[in-house]
C-alpha positions in Angstrom: 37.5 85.9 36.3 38.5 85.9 32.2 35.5 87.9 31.6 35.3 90.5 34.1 39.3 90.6 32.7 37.5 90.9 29.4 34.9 93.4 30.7 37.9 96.0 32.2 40.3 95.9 29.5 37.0 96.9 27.1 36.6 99.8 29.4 40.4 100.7 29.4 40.1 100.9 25.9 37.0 102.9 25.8 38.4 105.2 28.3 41.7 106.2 25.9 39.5 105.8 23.1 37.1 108.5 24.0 40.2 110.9 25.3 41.8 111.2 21.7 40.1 113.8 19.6 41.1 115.1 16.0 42.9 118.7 16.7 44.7 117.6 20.1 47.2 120.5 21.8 49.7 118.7 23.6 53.2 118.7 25.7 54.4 119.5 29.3 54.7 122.3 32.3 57.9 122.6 34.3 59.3 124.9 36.4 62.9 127.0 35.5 64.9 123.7 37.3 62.8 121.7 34.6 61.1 119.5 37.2 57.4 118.6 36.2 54.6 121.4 37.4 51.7 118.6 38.6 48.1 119.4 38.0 48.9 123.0 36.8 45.6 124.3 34.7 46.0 124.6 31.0 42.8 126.5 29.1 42.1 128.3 26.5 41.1 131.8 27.2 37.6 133.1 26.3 36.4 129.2 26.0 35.1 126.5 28.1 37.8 124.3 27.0 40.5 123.3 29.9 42.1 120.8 31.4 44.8 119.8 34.3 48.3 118.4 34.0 49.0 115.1 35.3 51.6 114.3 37.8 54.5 114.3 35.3 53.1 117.9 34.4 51.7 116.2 30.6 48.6 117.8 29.5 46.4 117.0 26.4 43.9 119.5 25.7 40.8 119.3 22.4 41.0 122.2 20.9 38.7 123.5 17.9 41.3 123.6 14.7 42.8 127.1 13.6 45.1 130.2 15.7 44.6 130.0 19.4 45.8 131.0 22.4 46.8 128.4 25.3 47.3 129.6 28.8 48.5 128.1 31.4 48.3 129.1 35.6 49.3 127.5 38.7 49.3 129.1 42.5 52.6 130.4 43.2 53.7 130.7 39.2 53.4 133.4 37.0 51.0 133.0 34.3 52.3 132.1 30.8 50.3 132.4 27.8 51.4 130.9 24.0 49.9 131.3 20.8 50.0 127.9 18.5 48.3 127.3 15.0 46.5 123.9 15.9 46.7 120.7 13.4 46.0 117.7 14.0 48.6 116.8 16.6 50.6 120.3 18.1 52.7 120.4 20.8 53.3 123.0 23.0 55.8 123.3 26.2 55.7 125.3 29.2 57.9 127.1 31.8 56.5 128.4 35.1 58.4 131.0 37.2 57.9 131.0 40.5 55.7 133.7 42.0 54.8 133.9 46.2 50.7 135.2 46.1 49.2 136.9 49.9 45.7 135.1 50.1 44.0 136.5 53.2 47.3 137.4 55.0 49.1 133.7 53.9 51.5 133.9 51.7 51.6 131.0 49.3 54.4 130.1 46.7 54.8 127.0 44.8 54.5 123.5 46.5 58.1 122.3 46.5 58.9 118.9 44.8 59.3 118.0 48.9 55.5 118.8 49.4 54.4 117.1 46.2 55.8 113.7 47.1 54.4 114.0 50.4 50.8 114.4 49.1 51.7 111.1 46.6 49.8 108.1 47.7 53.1 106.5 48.8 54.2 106.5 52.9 57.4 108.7 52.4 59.4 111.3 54.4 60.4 114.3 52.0 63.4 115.5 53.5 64.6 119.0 52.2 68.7 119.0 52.5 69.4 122.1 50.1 68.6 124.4 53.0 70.7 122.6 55.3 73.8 122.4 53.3 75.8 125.4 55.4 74.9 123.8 58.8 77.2 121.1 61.0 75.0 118.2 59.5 75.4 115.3 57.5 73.0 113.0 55.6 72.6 110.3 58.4 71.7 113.1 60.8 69.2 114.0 58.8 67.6 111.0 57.9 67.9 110.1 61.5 65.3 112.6 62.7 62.6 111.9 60.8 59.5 110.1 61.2 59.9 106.7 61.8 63.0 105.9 60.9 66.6 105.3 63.2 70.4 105.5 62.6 72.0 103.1 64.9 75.9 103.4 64.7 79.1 101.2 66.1 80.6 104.3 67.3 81.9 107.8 65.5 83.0 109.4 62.4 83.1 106.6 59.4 81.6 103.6 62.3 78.8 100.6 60.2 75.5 102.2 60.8 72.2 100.4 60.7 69.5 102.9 59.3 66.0 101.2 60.0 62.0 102.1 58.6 59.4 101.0 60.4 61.3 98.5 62.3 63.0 96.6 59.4 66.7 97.8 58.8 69.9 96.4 57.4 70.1 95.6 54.0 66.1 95.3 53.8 66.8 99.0 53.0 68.2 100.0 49.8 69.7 103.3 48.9 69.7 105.1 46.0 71.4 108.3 44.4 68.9 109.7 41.7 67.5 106.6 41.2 70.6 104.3 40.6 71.9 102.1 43.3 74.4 103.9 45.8 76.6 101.1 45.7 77.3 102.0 42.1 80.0 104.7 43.9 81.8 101.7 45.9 80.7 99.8 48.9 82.5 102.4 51.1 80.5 105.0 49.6 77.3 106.1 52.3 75.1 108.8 54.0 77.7 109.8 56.0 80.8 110.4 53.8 78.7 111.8 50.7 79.0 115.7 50.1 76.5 117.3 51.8 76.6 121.0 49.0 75.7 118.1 46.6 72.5 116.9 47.4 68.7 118.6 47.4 66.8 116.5 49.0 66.7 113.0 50.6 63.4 110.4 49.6 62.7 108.0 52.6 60.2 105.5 51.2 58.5 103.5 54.5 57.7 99.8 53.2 55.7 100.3 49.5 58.8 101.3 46.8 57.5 102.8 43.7 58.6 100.9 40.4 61.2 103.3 39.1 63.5 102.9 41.6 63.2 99.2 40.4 64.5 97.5 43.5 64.1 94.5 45.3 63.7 96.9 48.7 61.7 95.3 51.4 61.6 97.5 54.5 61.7 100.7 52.5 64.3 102.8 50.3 66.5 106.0 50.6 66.8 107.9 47.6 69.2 110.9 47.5 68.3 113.2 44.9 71.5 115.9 43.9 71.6 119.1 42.8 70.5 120.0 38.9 70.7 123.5 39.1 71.1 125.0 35.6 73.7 127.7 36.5 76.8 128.3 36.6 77.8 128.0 40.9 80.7 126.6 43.4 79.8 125.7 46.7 82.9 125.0 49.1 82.7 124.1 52.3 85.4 123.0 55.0 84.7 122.4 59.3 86.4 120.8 62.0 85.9 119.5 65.3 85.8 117.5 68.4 87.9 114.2 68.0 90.1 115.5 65.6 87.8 115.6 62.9 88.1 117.6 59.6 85.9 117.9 56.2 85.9 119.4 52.9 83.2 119.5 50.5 82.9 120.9 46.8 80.2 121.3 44.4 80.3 123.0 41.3 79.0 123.3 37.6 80.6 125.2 34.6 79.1 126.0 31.8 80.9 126.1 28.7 79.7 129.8 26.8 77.2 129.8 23.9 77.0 125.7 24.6 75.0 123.4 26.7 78.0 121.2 28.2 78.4 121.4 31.6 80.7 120.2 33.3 80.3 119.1 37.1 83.1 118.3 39.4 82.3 116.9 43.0 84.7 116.1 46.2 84.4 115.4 49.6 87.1 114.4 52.5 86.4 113.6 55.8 89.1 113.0 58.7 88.7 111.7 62.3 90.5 110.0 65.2 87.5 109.2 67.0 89.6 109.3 70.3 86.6 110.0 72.3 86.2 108.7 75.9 85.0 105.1 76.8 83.3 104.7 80.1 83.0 101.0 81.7 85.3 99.2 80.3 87.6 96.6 81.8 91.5 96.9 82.3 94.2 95.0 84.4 95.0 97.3 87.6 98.8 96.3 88.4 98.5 97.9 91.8 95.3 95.7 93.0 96.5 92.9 90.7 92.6 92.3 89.3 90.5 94.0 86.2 88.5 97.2 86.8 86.4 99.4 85.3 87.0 102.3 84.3 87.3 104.8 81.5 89.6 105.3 78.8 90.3 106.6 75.1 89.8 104.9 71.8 93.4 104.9 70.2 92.8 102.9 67.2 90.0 104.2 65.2 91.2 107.1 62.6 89.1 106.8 59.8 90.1 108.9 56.2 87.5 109.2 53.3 88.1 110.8 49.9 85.2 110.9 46.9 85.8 112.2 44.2 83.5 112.8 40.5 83.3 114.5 37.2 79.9 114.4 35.1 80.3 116.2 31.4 76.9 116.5 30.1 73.9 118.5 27.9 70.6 120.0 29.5 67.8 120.5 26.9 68.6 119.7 23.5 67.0 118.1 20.9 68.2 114.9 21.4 67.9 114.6 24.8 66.6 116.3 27.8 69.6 115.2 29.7 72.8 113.0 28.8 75.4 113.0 30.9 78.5 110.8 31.4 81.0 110.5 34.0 83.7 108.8 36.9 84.4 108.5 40.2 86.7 107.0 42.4 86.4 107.0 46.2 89.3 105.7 49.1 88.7 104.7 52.2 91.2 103.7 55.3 89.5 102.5 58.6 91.0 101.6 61.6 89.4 98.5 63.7 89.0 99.4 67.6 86.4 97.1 68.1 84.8 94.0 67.3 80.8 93.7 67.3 81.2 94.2 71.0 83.2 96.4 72.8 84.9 93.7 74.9 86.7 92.6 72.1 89.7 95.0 71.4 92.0 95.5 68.9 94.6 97.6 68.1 96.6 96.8 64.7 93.6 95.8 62.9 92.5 98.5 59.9 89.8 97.9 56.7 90.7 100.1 54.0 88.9 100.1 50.4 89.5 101.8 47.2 86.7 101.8 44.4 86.9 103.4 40.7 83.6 104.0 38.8 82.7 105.1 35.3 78.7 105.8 34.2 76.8 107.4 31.9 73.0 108.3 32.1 70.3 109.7 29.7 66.4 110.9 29.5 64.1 111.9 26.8 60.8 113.2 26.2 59.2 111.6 23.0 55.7 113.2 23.2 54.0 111.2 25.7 56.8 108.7 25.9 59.4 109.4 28.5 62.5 107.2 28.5 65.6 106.8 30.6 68.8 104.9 31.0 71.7 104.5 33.2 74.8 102.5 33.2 78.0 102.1 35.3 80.5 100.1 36.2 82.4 99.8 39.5 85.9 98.5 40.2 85.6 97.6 43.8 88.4 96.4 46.2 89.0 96.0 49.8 91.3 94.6 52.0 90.8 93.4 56.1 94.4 93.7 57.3 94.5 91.1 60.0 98.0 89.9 60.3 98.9 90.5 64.3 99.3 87.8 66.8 98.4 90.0 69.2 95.5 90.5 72.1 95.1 94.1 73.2 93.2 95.7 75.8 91.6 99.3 76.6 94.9 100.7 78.6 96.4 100.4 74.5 98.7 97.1 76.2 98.9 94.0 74.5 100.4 90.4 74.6 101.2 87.7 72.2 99.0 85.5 70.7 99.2 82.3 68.4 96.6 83.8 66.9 95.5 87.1 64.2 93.2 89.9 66.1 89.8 89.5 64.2 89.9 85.5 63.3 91.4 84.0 65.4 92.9 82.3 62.8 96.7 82.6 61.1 97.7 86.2 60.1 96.4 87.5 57.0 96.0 90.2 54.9 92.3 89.3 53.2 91.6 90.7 50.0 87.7 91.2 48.1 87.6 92.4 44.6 83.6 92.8 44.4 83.1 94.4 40.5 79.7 95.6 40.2 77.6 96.3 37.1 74.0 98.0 36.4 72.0 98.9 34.5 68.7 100.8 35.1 66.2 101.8 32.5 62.5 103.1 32.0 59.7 103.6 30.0 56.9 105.7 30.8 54.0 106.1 28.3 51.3 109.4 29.1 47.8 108.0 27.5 46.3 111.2 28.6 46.3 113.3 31.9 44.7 110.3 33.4 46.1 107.3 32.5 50.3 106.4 33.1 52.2 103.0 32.0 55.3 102.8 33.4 57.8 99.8 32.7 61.4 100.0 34.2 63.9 97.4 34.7 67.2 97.0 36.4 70.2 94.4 36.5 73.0 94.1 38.6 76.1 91.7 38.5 78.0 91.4 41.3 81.1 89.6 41.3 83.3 87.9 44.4 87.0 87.6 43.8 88.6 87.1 47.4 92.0 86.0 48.2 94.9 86.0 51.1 98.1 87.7 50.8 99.6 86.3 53.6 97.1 83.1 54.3 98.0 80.5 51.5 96.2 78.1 53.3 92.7 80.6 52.4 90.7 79.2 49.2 90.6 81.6 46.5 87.1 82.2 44.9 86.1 83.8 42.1 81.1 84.0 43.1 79.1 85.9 40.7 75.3 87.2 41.8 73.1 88.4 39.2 69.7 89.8 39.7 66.9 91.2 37.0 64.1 92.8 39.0 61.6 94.3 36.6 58.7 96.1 37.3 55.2 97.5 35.4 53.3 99.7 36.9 49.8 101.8 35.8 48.5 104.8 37.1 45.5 107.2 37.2 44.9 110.7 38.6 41.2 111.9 38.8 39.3 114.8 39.8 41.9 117.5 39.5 44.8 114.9 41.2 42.5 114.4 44.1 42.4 110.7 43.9 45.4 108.8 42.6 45.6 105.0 42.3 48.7 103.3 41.4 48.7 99.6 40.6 52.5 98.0 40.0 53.9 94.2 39.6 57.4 93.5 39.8 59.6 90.4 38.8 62.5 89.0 40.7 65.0 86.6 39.1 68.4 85.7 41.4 71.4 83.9 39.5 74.2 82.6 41.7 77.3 81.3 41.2 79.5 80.4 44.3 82.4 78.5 44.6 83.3 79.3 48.5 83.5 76.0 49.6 85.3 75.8 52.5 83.7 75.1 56.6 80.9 74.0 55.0 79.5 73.6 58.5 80.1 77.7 59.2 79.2 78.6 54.9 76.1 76.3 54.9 77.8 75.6 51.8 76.5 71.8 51.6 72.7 73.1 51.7 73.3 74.8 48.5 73.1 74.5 44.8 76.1 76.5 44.0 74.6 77.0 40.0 71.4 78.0 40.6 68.6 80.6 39.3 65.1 81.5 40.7 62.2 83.2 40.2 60.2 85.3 42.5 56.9 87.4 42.0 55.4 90.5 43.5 53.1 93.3 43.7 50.9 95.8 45.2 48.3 99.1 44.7 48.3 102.4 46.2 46.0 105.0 46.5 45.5 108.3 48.1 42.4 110.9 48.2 42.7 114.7 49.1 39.3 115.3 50.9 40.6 118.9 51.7 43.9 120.6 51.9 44.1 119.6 55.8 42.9 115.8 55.1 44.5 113.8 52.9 44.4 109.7 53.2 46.5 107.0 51.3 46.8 103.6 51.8 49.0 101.0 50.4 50.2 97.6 50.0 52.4 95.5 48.5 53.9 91.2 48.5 57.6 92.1 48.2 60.3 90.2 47.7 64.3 90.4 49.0 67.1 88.8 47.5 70.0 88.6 49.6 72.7 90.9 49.3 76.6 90.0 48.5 77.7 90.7 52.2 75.0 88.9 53.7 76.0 85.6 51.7 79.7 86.3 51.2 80.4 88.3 54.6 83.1 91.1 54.6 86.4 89.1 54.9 86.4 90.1 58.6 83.8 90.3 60.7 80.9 89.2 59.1 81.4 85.3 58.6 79.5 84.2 54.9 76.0 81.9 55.3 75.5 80.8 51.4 72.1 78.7 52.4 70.4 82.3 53.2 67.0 82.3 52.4 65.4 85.1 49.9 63.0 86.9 52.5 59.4 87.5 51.7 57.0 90.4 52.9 53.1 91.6 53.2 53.5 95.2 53.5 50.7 97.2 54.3 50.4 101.2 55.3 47.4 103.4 56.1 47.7 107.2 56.9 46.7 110.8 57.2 48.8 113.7 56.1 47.3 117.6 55.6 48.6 120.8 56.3 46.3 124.0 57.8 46.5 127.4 57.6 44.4 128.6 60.6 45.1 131.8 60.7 47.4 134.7 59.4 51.1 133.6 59.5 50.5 129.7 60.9 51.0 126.6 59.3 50.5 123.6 60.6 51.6 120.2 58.8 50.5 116.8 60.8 51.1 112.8 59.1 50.0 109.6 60.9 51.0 106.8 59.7 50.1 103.5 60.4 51.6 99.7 59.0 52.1 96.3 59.5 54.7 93.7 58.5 54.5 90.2 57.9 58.1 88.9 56.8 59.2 85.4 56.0 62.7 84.1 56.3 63.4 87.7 57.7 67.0 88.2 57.8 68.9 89.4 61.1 72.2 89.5 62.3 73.4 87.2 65.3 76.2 88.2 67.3 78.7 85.6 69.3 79.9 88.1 71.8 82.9 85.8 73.2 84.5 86.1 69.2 83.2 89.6 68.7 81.9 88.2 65.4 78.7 88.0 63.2 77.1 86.0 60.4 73.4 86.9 59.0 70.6 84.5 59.5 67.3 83.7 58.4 64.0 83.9 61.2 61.0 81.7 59.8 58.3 84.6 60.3 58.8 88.3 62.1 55.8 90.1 62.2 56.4 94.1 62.7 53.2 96.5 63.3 53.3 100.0 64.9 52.6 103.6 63.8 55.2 107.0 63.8 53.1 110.3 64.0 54.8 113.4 63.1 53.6 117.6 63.7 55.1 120.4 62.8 54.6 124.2 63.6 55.5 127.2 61.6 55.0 130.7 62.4 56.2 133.6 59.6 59.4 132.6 58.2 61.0 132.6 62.2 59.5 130.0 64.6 59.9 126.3 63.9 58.5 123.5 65.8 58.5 119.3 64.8 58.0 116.4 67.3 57.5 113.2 66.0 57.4 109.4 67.5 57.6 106.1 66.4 56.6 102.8 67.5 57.7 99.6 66.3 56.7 96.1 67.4 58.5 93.3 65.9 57.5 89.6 67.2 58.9 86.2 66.5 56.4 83.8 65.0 58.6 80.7 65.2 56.3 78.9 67.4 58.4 75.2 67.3 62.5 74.9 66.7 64.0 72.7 63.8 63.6 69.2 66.3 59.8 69.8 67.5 60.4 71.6 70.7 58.7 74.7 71.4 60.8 77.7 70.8 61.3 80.0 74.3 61.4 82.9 72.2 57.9 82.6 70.3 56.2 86.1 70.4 59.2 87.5 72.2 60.4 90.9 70.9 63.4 90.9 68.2 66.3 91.9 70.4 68.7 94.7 69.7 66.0 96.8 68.2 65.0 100.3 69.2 60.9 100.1 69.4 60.2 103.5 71.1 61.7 106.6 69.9 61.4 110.0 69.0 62.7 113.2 68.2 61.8 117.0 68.8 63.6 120.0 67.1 63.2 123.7 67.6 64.5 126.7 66.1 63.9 130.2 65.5 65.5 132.3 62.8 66.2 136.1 62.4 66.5 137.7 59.2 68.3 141.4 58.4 70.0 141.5 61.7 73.3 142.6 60.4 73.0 143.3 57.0 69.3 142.7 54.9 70.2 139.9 53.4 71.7 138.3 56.6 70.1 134.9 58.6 70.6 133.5 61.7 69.2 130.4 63.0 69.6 129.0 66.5 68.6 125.3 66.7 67.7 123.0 69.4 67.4 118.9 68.8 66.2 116.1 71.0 66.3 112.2 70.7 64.8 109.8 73.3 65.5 106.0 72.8 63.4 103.6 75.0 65.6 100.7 76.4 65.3 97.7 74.7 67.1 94.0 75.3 70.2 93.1 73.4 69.3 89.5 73.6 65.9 87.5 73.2 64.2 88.4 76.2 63.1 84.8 77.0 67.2 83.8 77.7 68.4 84.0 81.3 67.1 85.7 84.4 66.0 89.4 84.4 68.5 90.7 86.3 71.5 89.0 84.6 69.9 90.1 81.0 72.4 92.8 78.8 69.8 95.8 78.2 70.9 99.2 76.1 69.3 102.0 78.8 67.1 104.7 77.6 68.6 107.4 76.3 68.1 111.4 75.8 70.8 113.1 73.8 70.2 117.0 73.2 72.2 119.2 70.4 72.5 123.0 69.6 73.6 125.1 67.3 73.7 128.0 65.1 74.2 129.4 62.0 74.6 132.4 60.5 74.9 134.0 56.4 74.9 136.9 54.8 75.9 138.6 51.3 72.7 136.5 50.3 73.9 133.5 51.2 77.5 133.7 50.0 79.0 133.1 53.0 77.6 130.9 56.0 79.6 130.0 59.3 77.7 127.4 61.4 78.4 125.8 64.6 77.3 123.2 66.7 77.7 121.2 70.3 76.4 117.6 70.4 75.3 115.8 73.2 75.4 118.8 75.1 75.0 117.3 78.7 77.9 114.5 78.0 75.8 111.6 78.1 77.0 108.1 77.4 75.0 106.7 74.5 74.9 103.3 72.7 73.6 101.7 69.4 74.7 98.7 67.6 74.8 95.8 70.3 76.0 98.3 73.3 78.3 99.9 71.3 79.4 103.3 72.8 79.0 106.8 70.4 80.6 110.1 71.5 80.0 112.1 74.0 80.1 116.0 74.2 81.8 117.4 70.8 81.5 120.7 69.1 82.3 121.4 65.5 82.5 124.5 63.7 81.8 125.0 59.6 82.3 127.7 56.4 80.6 127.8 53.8 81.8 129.8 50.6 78.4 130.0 47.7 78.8 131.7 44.6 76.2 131.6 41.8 75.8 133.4 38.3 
């Protein structure tokens, strides 16, 4: 083993070794947003000498000593030619403007940073948002249709959502904003109250994570990547709909004249009652003297959301590519209706949160070493206002109680002061256009500082959680970026300090070190090979490792009970797929992905539910093994017609095969309940350009989800006709939307669940039915 070590590390060496030349020309290709142009063709005219960019868009190129000329070409840019005096070591940038080309009645422009992460040897769904940004969506919407992944939400605007890849969801996902944890904005802070106008597209990683995002992510990630136009623009937005429910979003960047500070303010509000209709639910009849079922409005459920941000920054000078810094502070105020069942009523209880952030973020080219840093600090408090002795039902009536709403315990008012630090930061080292080192680490230190307003009888605590994931990764593109390998290892260290120490017998606090640190290890390759431009494979794999997260061994002060003895969990994570796109003839495109992947998860986490306390409390499964496929095709024709189907199947098991006193476990092999394993969506839309003016667009838009039914309990307990099962499910949306003045102005508007059907998610938890919501959007740009 040492010397077949010995043996590869000679050849590494030889490799670099024979790359490096005496007269190098060197540097890097982007396009005018400054994102990297991959594999883009450098040469020097007249000569044999030429070479390809790598996937950061570095390039390296021998070159005889003396005046030449360097050109550089890519399909769907313009051509750009320089003229350098080569030394021994010259560097030489390039910017690409974009440039549509008709080959044999295609027309082919640019591949979009969408396209080239699609064709990257990772599973991923590229989602682009930017064009989206004047219609009725938001982010979970459209995260929701894609390939193998589901939203499942506890009811309407502002409800918990569980979003799920390949069958593993909760906090096995991690969620990013431009690489840097989501929860640096606040814990409140998520796809659905996040300004739309702010983001350009949306990274759903299925299972394999690359390094950078450094991340102890186990079922996948979601990384939302925001605008970094260099312009000067204002993007206002503001709708309203069913429900009484209202939004605002803003966007914008200034910058200062003859400088390079810009100056970026952000801020989004959302509004809702959620006083949609429940069907089936039980209420005392006074004129039969007995409960019946029937149907009636949620009446304590508003929700209020307000984010707001300000970055101050440079683009593009000397000592930095980018340095920004910045704050943000989001509110949050939810009413409780429900608790994780919809039996369990309430009607004084609310959750409201407030959260102050400040960051600051830089990268920088050094050659062939690129470097960058962020850093923030959050400020994060909540409060669970449960102080009503009171039991309510769905006619809005209530009674005394002895006892608090969400507890059952004495009245409180619960309060979590959760501070949050991290820091993220990279190095990534170009050898040549082959060969990539990349080395990022990240840090995060979560604090836990509860205590009762009202409840002196609650113990204080003051838990801390630290975790240093670090990760190394190597990479190597060959023959023109047709075959990419990526090789990565990653390091997980979890501190913990807890001091909760009360019902030990609910906290597991007694099967705990409450000082304790450990170390986990992981890794993984992945590869992908273009044989054509239809048929492109990748396959990847990885041994991944999951620390658990503060809510899941802390709880939420309210529903969610702590479980401090949670184990890490532990993953083999393995994907193989197909993804091309064909041009059969004149203005057709057709784009097809099939991907296939297994799971094998130890100490998998899951939530349990106790349906008589409307409660929940996270808990570990020995082994879950989760295997399955999702398949998506789309259809384009011209610029108008638009066609995407796509289906996913997910097959999670229960390898327990004895429980903790020897028995056999009923539920070995039995399906993990309360998970969607069939679904799939369809979309199709149509667009007409020039109608009223030549710069005008409307689109008319039709959606479809199906949900197989599933069990909401192990499907080994009880009879079958006595077992709790969420029905299949079909829910159908339209909509429109139309802009002109180039884009300056769009109105859009949209009716959900069109045919009123009653729909469910988290543990039978009713959504909306029919709604319709209406949108402007005001763009300006110079």
């Amino acid at each position: 083993m040492s010397r077949f070590a010995f043996t590869s590390f000679l050849l590494l060496v030889l490799t670099l070794h024979l790359s490096a030349a005496d007269f190098r020309v060197s540097g890097y290709v982007v396009d005018v947003d400054g994102q990297p142009v991959p594999y883009a063709h450098v040469s020097v005219p007249g000569t044999s000498l030429a070479t390809l960019c790598n996937i950061n868009g570095a390039y390296s190129l021998s070159v005889p000593e003396g005046a030449r000329t360097i050109q550089v070409s890519m399909v769907g840019y313009e051509s750009e030619t320089k003229s350098v005096k080569v030394a021994s070591v010259t560097k030489c940038n390039f910017t690409l403007h974009d440039k549509a080309l008709a080959l044999d009645g295609v027309t082919v422009s640019a591949k979009s940073d969408n396209r080239r992460l699609k064709e990257s040897f990772f599973s991923v769904n590229a989602l682009d948002v930017k064009s989206l940004a004047g219609s009725i969506v938001n982010l979970n919407d459209v995260v929701d249709r894609s390939s193998g992944v589901k939203v499942r939400r506890q009811g309407g605007t502002g409800s918990d959502f569980d979003l799920s890849i390949n069958g593993l969801g909760g906090n096995a996902v991690r969620y990013f904003i431009d690489g840097v944890p989501l929860d640096a904005k606040g814990s409140a802070i998520n796809l659905d109250n996040l300004p739309v106008s702010s983001v350009n597209r949306i990274e759903v990683f299925k299972g394999v994570v690359p390094g950078h995002l450094g991340s102890d992510a186990l079922g996948g990630a979601v990384n939302i990547v925001t605008n970094k136009a260099k312009k000067n623009f204002m993007d206002v937005m503001i709708g309203g709909g069913s429900f009484h429910t209202w939004n605002v979003d803003l966007n914008a960047q200034f910058i200062i004249p003859k400088t390079k500070i810009a100056i970026r303010p952000t801020f989004a509000y959302n509004y809702s009652k959620n006083d949609y209709m429940m069907h089936d639910v039980e209420v005392w009849d006074e004129a039969s003297r007995k409960y019946v079922h029937t149907q009636r409005r949620r009446f304590h459920d508003d929700f209020r959301s307000v984010f707001a941000q300000i970055e101050v920054g440079v683009n593009s000078v000397k000592w930095a590519d980018a340095a920004f810094v910045g704050a943000s502070f989001t509110k949050v105020n939810k009413e409780l209706q429900t608790g994780a069942t919809q039996s369990k009523v309430y009607g004084m209880a609310e959750r409201n949160s407030k959260a102050w952030s400040i960051f600051a973020r830089y990268n920088k080219r050094f050659g062939n070493l690129y470097t960058h840093a962020n850093l923030s600090h959050t400020w994060d408090h909540s409060e669970t206002v449960d102080s009503a002795k009171r039991i309510y039902d769905w006619n809005g009536d209530w009674m005394p109680s002895s006892r608090n709403e969400i507890t059952g315990r004495a009245p409180g008012i619960r309060v979590y002061k959760r501070p949050l630090t991290v820091l993220n930061a990279g190095l990534n080292y170009d050898f040549n256009v082959h060969h990539t080192l990349a080395l990022d680490y990240m840090l995060t230190r979560n604090g836990n500082n509860r205590y009762d307003l009202i409840d002196k009888s609650f113990e204080p605590t003051n838990d801390v959680l630290y975790k240093h994931i670090t990760s190394l990764t190597y990479t190597q593109h060959f023959l023109n970026g047709r075959l990419n390998n990526s090789f990565f290892g990653k390091s997980y260290i979890n501190t913990t300090r807890i001091r909760m120490s009360e019902s030990p017998t609910v906290t597991g606090y007694n099967e705990i070190d409450p000082d304790a640190s450990k170390a986990y290890w992981g890794g993984g390759a992945a590869f992908s090979f273009r044989l054509w431009e239809p048929l492109q494979f990748k396959a990847s794999y990885e041994r991944s490792v999951r620390l658990p997260s503060a809510t899941e061994l802390l709880g939420n002060g309210s529903t969610i009970d702590p479980n401090l003895a949670l184990k890490p969990e532990s993953s083999h994570n393995g994907n193989l797929g197909i993804f091309g796109t064909w041009f059969p003839a004149g203005d057709h495109t057709i784009t097809y992905e099939v991907n296939g992947f297994i799971r094998h998860v130890n100490d998998y986490i899951r939530m349990s539910v106790s349906e008589r306390e409307g409660r929940m409390k996270y808990e570990n499964v020995p082994a879950v093994e989760v295997k399955g496929f999702d398949a998506e095709l789309s259809y384009m024709w011209k610029r108008n017609l638009e066609l995407t189907f796509n289906i996913s199947y997910n097959d999670s098991r229960n390898l327990k095969k004895y429980k903790e006193d020897g028995n056999p476990n009923a539920t070995y092999k039995n399906r993990v309940p309360n998970k969607p394993w069939v679904f799939s969506n369809a979309s199709l839309a149509y667009n007409f350009y020039g109608l009223l003016d030549k710069t005008s667009h409307l689109r008319l838009s039709y959606d479809f989800q199906y949900v197989h039914w599933y069990y909401l309990n192990w499907e080994e307990w009880g009879v079958k006709s006595s077992k709790a099962v969420i029905p299949t499910q079909c829910v159908s949306n339209v909509g429109l939307s139309y802009s002109w003045h180039s884009d300056r102005y769009t109105f859009s508007a949209e009716c959900s669940n069109i045919f009123n059907k009653v729909t469910y998610d988290n543990y039978m938890l009713q959504k909306p039915g029919r709604a319709f919501y209406a949108k402007f959007r005001l763009y300006l740009s110079r």
